[in-house]
VEXTOR-923174 format. One record per atom (N, C-alpha, C): x, y, z; residue in three letters; residue number from 1. Coordinates in steps of 0.02 Angstrom, whole numbers. Atoms other than C-alpha are relative to their C-alpha. Example, Ala and Ser with C-alpha at 12.3 -4.5 7.8 and 13.67 -1.06 7.14 Angstrom:
<node x="45" y="-59" z="0" lummi="ALA" kero="1"/>
<node x="615" y="-225" z="390" lummi="ALA" kero="1"/>
<node x="45" y="60" z="0" lummi="ALA" kero="1"/>
<node x="-42" y="-59" z="-3" lummi="SER" kero="2"/>
<node x="684" y="-53" z="357" lummi="SER" kero="2"/>
<node x="-39" y="55" z="37" lummi="SER" kero="2"/>
end
This chain:
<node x="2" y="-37" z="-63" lummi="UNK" kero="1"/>
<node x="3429" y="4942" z="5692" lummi="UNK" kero="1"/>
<node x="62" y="-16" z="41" lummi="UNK" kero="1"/>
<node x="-83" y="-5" z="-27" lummi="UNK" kero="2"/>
<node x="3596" y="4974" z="5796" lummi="UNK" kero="2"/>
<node x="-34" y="-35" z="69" lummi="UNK" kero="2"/>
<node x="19" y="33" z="-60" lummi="UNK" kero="3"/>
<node x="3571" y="4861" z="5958" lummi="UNK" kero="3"/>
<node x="40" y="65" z="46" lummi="UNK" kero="3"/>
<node x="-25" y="-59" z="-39" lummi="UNK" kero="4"/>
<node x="3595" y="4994" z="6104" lummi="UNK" kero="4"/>
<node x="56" y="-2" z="17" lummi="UNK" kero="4"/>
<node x="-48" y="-29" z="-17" lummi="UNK" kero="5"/>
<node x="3747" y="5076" z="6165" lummi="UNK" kero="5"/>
<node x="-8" y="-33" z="79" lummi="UNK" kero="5"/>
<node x="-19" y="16" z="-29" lummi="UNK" kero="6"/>
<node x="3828" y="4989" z="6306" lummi="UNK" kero="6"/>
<node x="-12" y="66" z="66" lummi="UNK" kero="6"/>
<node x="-3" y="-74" z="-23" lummi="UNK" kero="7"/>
<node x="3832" y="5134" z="6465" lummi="UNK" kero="7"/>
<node x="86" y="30" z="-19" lummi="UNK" kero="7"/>
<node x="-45" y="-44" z="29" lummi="UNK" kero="8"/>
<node x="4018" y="5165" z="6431" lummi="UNK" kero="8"/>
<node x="15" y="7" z="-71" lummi="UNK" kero="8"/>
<node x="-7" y="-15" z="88" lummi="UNK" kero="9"/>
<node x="4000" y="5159" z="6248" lummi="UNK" kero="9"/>
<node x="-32" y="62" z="1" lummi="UNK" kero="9"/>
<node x="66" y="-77" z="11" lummi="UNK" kero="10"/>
<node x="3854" y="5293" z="6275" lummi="UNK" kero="10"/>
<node x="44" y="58" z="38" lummi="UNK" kero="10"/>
<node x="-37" y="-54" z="-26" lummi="UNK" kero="11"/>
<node x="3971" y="5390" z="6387" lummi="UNK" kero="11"/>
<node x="49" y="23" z="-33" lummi="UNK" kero="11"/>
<node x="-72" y="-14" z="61" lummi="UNK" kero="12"/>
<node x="4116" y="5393" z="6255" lummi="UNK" kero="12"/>
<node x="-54" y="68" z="-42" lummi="UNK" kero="12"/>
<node x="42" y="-29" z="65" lummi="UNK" kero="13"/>
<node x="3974" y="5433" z="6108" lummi="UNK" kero="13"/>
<node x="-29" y="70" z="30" lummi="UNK" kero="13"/>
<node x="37" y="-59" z="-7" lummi="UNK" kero="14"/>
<node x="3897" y="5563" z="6217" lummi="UNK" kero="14"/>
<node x="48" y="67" z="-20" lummi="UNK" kero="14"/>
<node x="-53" y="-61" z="19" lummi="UNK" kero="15"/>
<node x="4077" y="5674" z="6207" lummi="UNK" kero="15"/>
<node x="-14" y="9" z="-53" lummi="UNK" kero="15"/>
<node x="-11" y="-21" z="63" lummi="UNK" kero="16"/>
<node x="4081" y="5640" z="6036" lummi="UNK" kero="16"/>
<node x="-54" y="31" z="-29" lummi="UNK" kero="16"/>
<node x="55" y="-59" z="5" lummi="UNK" kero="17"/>
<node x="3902" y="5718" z="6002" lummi="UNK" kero="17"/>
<node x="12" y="52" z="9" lummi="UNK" kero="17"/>
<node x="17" y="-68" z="-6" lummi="UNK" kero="18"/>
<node x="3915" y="5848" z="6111" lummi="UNK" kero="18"/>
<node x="77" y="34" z="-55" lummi="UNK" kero="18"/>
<node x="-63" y="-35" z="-7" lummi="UNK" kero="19"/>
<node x="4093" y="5921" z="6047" lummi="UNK" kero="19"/>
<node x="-23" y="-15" z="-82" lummi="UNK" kero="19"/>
<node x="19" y="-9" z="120" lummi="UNK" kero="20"/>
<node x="4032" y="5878" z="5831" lummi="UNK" kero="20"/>
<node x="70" y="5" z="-40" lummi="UNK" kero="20"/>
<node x="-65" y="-7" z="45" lummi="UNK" kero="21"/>
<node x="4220" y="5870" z="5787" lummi="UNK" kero="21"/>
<node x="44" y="-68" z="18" lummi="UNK" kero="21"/>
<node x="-70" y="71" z="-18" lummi="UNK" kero="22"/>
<node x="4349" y="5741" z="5771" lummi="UNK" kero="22"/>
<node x="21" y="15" z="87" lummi="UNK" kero="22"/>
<node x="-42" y="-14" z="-57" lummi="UNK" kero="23"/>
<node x="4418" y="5688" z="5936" lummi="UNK" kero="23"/>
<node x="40" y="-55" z="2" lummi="UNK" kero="23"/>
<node x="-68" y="46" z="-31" lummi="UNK" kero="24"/>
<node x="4563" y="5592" z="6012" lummi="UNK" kero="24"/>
<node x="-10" y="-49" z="48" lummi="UNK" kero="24"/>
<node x="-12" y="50" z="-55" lummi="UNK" kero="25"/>
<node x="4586" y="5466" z="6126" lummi="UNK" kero="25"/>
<node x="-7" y="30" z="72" lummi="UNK" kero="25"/>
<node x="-40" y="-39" z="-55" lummi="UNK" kero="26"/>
<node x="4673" y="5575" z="6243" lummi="UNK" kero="26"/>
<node x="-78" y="62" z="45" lummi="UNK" kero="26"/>
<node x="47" y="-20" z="-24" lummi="UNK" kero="27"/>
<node x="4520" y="5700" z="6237" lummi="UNK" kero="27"/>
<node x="-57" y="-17" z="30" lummi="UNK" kero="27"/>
<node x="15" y="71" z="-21" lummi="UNK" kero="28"/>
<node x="4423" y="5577" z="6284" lummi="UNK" kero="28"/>
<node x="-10" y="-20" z="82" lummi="UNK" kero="28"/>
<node x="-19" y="28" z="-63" lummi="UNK" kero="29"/>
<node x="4498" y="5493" z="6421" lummi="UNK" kero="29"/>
<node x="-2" y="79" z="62" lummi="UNK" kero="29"/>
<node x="-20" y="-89" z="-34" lummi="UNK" kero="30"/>
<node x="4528" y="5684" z="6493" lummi="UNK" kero="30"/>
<node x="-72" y="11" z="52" lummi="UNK" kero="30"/>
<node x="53" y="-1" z="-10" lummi="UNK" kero="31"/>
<node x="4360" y="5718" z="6503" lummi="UNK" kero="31"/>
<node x="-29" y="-50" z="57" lummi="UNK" kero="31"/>
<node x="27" y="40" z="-60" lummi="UNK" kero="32"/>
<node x="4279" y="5561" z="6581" lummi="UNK" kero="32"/>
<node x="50" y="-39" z="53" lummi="UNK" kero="32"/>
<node x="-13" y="6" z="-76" lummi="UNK" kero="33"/>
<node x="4409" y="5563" z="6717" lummi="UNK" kero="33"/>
<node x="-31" y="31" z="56" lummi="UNK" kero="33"/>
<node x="40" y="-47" z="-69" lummi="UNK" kero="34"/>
<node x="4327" y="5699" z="6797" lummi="UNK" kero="34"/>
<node x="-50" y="-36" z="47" lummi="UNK" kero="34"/>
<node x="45" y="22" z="-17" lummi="UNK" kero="35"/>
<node x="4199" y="5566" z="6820" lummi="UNK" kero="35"/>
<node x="22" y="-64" z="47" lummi="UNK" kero="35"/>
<node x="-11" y="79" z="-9" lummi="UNK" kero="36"/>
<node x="4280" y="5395" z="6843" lummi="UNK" kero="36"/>
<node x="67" y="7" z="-17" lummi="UNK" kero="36"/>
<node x="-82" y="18" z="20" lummi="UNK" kero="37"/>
<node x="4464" y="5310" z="6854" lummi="UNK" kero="37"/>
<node x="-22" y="-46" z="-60" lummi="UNK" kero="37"/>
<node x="25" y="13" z="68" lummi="UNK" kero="38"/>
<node x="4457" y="5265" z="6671" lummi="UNK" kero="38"/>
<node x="88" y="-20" z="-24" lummi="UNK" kero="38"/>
<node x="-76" y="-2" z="54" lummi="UNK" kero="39"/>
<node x="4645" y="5201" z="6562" lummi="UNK" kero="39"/>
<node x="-15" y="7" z="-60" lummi="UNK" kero="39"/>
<node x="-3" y="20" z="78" lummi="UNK" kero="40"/>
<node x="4682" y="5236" z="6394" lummi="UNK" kero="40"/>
<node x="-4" y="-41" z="-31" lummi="UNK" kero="40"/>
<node x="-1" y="45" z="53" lummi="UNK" kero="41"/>
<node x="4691" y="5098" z="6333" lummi="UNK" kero="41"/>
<node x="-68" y="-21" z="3" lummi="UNK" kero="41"/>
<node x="55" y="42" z="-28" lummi="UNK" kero="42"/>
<node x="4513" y="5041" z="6410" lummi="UNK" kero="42"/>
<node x="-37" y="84" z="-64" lummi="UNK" kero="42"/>
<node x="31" y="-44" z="40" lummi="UNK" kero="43"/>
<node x="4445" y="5225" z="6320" lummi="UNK" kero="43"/>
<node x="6" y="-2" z="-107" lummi="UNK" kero="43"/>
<node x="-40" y="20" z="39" lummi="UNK" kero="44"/>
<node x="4564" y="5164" z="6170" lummi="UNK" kero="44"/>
<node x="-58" y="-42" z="-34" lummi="UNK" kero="44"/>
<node x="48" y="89" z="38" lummi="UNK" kero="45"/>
<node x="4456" y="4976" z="6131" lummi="UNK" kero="45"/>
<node x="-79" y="66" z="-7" lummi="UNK" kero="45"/>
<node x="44" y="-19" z="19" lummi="UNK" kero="46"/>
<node x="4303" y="5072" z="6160" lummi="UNK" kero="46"/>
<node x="-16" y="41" z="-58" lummi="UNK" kero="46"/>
<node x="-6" y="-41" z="52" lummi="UNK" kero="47"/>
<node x="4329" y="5186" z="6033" lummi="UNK" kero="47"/>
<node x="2" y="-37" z="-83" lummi="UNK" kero="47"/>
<node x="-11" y="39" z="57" lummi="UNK" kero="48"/>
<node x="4377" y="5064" z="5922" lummi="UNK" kero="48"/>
<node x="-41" y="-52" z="-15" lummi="UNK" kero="48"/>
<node x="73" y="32" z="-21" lummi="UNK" kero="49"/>
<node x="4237" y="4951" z="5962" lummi="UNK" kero="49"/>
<node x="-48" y="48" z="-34" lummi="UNK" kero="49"/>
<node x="50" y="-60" z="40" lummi="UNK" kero="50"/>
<node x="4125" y="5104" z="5904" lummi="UNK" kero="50"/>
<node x="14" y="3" z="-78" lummi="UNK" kero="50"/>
<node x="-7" y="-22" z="78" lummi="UNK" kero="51"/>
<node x="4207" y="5115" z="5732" lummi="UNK" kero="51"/>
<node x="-8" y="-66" z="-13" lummi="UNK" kero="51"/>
<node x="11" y="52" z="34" lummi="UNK" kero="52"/>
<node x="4193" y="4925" z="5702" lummi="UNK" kero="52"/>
<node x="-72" y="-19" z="14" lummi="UNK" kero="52"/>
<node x="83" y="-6" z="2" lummi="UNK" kero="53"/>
<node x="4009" y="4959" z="5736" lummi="UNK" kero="53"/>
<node x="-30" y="30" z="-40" lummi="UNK" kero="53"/>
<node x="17" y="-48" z="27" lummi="UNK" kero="54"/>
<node x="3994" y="5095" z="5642" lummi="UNK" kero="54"/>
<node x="-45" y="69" z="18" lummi="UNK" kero="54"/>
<node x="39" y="-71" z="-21" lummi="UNK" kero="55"/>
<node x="3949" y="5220" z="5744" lummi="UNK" kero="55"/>
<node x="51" y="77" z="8" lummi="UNK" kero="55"/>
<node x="-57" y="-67" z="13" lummi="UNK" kero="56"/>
<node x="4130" y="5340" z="5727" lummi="UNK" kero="56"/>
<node x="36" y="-29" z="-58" lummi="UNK" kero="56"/>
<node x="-50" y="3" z="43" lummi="UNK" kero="57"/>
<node x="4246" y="5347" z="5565" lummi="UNK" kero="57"/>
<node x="56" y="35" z="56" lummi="UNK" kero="57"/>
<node x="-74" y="-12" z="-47" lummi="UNK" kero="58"/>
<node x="4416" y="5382" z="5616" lummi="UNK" kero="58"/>
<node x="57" y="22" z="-76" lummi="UNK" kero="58"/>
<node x="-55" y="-38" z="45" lummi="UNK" kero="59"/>
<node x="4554" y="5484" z="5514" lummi="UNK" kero="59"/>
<node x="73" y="-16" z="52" lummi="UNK" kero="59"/>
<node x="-54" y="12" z="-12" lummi="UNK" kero="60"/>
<node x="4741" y="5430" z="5559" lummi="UNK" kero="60"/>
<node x="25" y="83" z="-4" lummi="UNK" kero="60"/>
<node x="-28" y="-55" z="1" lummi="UNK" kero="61"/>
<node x="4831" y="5593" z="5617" lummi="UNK" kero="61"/>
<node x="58" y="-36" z="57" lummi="UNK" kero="61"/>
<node x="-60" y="27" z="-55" lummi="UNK" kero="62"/>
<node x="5019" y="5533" z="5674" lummi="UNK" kero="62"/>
<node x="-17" y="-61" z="-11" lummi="UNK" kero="62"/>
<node x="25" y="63" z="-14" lummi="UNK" kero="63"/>
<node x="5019" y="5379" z="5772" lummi="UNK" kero="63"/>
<node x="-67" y="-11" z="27" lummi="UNK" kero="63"/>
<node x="91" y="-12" z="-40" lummi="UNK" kero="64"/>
<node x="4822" y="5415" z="5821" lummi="UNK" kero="64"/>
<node x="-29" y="2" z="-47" lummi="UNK" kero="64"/>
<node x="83" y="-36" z="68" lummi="UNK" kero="65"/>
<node x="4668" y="5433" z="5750" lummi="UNK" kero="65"/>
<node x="-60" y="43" z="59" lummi="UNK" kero="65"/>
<node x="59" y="-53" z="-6" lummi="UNK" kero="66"/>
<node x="4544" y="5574" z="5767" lummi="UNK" kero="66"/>
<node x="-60" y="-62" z="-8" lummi="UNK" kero="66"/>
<node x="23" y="38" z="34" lummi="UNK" kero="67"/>
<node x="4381" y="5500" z="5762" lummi="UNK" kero="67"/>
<node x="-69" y="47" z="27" lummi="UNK" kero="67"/>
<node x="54" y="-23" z="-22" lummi="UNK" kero="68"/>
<node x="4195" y="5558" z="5742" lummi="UNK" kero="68"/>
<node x="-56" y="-32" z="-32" lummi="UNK" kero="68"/>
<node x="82" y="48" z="-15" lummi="UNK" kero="69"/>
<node x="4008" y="5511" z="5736" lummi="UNK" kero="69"/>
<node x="-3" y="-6" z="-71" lummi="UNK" kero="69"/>
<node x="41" y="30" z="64" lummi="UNK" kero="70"/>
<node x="3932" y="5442" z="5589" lummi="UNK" kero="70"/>
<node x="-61" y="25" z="-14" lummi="UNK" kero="70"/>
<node x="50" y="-33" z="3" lummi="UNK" kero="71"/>
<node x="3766" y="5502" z="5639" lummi="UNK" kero="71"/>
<node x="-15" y="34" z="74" lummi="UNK" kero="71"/>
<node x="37" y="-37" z="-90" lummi="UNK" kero="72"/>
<node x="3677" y="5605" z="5787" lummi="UNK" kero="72"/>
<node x="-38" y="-46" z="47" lummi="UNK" kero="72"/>
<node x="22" y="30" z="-49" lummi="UNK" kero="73"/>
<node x="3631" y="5581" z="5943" lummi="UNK" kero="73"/>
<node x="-101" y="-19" z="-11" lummi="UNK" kero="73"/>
<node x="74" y="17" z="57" lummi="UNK" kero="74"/>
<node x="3448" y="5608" z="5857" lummi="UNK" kero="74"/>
<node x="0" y="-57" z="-21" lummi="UNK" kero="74"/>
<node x="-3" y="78" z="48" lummi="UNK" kero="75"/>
<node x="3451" y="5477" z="5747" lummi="UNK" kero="75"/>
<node x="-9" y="-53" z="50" lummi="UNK" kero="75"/>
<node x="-8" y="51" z="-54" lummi="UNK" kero="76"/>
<node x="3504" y="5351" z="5878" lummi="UNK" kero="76"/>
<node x="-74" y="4" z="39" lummi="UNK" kero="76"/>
<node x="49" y="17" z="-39" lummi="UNK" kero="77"/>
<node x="3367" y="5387" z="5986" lummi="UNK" kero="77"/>
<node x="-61" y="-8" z="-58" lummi="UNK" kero="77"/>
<node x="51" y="5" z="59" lummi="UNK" kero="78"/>
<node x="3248" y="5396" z="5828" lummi="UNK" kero="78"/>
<node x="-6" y="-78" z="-6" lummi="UNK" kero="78"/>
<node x="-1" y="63" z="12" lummi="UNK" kero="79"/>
<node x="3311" y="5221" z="5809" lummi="UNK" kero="79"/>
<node x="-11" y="-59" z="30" lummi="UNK" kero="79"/>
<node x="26" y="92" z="-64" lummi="UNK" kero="80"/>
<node x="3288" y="5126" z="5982" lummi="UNK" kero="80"/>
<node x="-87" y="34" z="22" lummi="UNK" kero="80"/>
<node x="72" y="-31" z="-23" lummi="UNK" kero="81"/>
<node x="3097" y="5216" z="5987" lummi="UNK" kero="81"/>
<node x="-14" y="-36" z="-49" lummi="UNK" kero="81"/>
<node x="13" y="37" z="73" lummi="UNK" kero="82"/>
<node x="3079" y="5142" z="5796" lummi="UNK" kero="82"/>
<node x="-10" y="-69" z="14" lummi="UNK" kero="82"/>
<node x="-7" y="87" z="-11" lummi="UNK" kero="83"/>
<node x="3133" y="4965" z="5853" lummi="UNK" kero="83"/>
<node x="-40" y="-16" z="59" lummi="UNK" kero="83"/>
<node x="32" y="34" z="-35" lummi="UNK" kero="84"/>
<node x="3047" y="4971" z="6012" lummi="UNK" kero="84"/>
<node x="-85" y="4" z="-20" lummi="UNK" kero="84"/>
<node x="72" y="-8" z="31" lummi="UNK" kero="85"/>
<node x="2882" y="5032" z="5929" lummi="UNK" kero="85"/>
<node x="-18" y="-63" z="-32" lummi="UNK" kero="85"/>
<node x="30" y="32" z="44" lummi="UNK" kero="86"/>
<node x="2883" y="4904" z="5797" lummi="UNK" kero="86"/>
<node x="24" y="-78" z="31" lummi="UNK" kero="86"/>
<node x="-13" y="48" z="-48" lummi="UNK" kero="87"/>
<node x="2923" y="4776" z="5939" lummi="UNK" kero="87"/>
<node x="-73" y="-22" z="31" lummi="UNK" kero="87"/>
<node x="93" y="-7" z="-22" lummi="UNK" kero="88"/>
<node x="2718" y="4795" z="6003" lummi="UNK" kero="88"/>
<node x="-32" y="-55" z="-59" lummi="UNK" kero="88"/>
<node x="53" y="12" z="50" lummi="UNK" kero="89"/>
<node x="2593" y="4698" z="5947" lummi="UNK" kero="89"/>
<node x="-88" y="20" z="-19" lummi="UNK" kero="89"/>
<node x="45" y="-55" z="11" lummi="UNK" kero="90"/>
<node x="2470" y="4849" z="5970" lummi="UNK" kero="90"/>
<node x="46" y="70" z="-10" lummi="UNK" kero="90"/>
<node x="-32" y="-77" z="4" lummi="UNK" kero="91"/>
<node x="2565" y="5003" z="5901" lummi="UNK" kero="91"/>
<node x="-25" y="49" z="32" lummi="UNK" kero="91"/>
<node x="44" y="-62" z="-22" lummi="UNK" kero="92"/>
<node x="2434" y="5108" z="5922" lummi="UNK" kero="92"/>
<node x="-14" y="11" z="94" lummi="UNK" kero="92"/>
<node x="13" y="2" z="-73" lummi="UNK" kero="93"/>
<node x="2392" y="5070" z="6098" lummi="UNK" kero="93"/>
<node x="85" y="20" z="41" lummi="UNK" kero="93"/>
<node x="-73" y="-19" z="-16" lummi="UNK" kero="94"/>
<node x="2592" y="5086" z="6109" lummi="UNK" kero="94"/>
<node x="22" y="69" z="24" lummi="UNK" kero="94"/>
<node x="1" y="-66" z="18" lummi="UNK" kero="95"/>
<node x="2611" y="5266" z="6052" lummi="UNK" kero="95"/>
<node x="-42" y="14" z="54" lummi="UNK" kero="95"/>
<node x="30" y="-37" z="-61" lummi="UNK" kero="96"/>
<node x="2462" y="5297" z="6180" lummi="UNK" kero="96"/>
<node x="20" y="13" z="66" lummi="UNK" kero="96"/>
<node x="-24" y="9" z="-63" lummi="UNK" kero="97"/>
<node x="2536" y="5235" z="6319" lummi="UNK" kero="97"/>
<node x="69" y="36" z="-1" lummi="UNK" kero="97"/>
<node x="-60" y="-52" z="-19" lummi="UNK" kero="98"/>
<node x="2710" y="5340" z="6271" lummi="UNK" kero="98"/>
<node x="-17" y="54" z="16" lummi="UNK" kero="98"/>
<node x="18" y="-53" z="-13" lummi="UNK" kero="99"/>
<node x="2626" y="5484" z="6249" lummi="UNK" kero="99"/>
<node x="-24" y="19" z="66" lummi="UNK" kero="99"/>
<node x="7" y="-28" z="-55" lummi="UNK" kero="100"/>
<node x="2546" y="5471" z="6404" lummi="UNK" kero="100"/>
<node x="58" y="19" z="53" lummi="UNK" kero="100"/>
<node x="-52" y="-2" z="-30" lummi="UNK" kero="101"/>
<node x="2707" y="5470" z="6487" lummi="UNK" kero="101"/>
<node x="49" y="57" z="-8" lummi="UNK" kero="101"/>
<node x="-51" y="-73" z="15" lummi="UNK" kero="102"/>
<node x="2776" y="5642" z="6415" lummi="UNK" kero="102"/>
<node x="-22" y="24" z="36" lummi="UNK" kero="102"/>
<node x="7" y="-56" z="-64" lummi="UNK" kero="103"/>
<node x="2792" y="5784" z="6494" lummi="UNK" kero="103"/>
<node x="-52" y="69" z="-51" lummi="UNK" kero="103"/>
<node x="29" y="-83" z="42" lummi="UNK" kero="104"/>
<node x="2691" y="5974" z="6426" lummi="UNK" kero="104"/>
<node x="63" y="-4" z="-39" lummi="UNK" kero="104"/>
<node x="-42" y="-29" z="46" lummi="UNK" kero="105"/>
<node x="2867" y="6012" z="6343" lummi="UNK" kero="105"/>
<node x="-14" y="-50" z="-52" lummi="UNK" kero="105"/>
<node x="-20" y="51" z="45" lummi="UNK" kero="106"/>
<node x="2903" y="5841" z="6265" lummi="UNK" kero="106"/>
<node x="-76" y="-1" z="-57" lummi="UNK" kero="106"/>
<node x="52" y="5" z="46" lummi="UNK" kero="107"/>
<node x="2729" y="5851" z="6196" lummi="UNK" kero="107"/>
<node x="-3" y="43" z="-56" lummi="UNK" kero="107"/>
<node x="-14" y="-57" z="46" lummi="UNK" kero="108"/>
<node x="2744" y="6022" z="6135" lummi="UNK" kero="108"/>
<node x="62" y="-5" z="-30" lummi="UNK" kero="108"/>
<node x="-62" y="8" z="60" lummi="UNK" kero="109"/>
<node x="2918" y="5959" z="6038" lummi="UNK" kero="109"/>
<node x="-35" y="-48" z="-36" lummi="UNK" kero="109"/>
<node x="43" y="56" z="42" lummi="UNK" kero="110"/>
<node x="2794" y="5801" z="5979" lummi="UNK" kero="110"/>
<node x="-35" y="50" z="-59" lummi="UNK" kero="110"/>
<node x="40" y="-36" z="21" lummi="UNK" kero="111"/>
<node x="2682" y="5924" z="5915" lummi="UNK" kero="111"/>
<node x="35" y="54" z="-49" lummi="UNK" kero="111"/>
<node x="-65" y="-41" z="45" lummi="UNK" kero="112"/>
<node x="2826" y="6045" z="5842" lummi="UNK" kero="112"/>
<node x="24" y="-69" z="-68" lummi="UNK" kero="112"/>
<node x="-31" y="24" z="65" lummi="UNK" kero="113"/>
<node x="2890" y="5897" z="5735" lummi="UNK" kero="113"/>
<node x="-57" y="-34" z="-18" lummi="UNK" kero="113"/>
<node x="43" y="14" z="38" lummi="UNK" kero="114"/>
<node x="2724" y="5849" z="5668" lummi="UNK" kero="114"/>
<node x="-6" y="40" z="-60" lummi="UNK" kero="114"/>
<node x="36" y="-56" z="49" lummi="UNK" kero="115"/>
<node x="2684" y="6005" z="5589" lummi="UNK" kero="115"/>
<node x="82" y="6" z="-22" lummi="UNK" kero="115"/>
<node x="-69" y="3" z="52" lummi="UNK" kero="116"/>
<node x="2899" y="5988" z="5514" lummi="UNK" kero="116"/>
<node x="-24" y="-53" z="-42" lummi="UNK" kero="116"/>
<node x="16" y="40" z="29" lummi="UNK" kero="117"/>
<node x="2848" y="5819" z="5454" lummi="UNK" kero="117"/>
<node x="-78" y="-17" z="-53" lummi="UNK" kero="117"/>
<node x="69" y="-11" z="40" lummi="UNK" kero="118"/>
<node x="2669" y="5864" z="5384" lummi="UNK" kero="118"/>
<node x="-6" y="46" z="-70" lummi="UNK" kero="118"/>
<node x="-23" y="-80" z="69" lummi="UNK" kero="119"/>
<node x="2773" y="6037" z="5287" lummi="UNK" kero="119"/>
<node x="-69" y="25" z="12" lummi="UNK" kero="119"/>
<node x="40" y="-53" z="19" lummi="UNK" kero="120"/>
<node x="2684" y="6176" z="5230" lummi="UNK" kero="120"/>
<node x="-70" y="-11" z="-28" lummi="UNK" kero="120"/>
<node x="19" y="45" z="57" lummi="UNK" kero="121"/>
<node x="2582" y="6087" z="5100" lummi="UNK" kero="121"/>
<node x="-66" y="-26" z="46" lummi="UNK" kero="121"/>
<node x="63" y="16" z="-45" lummi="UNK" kero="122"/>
<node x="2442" y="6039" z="5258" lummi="UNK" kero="122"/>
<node x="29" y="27" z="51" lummi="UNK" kero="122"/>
<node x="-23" y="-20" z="-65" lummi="UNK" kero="123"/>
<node x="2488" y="6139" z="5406" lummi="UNK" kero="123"/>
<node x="-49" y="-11" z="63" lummi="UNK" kero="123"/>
<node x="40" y="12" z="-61" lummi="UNK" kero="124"/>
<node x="2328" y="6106" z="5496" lummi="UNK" kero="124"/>
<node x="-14" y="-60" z="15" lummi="UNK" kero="124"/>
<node x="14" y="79" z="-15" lummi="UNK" kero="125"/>
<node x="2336" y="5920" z="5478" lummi="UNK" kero="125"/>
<node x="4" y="-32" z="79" lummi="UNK" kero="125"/>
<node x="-11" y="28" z="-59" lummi="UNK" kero="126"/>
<node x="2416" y="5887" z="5649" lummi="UNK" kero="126"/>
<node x="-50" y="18" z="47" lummi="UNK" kero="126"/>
<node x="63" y="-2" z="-37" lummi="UNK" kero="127"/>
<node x="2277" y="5978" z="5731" lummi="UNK" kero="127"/>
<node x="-83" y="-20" z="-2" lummi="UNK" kero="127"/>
<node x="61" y="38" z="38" lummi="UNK" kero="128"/>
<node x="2129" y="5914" z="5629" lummi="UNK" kero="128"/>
<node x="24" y="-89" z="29" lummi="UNK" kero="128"/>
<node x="-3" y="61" z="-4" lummi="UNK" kero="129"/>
<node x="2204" y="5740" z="5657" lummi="UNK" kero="129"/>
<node x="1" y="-56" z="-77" lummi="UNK" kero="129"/>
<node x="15" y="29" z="66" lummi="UNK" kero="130"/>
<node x="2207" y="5711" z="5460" lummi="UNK" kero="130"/>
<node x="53" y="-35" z="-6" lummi="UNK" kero="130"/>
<node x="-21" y="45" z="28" lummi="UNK" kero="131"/>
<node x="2283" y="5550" z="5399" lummi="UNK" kero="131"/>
<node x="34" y="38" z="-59" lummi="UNK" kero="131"/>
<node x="-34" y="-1" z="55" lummi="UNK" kero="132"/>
<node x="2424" y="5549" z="5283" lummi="UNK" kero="132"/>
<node x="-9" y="-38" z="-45" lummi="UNK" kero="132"/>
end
């Protein structure tokens, strides 16, 4: 499990999600000025910090490197819900208490990726409540 994203690591990683293509340094830094006085070189380490984590590869173009995600922003969150789940020493009571805490949508996307993860093969499982 990837120990979480720093906030300006998560603010780097978020460009590189949203935008799904190699990026630059430069693009980068561009960007989260709009937000914050930020230097290259400080957008620079972080970046590079990320690839000796393994969360961007990086392609040398010039004296730069392009660099992009490894995996999705998905995943990631798949992964600190995974670790904090199996962090409980009542799962079940765990899961209850998240769930209570969604919203109607978030439930109805819970409920959307049951019946992806259940396939075709039992489609009424998630509403029956049938064990896999």
């Amino acid at each position: 499990m990837p120990r979480p994203l720093g906030e300006l690591e998560d603010s780097v990683m978020t460009r590189v999600w949203k935008w799904n293509r190699p990026v630059t340094v430069r693009e980068v830094l561009e960007d989260l000025q709009q937000e914050r006085s930020i230097a290259y070189t400080t957008v620079m380490t972080v970046l590079d910090n990320l690839h000796q984590k393994g969360w961007v590869r990086r392609e040398a173009e010039g004296r730069a490197y392009r660099y992009e995600a490894v995996s999705t922003r998905a995943a990631y969150a798949a992964a600190l819900m995974n670790e904090a789940w199996s962090q409980s020493d009542n799962p079940a009571a765990a899961l209850v208490a998240f769930f209570g805490m969604m919203s109607a949508e978030q439930r109805e996307a819970l409920s959307d990726a049951m019946r992806i993860v259940q396939g075709p093969e039992n489609p009424g499982a998630v509403e029956r409540g049938a064990e896999r």
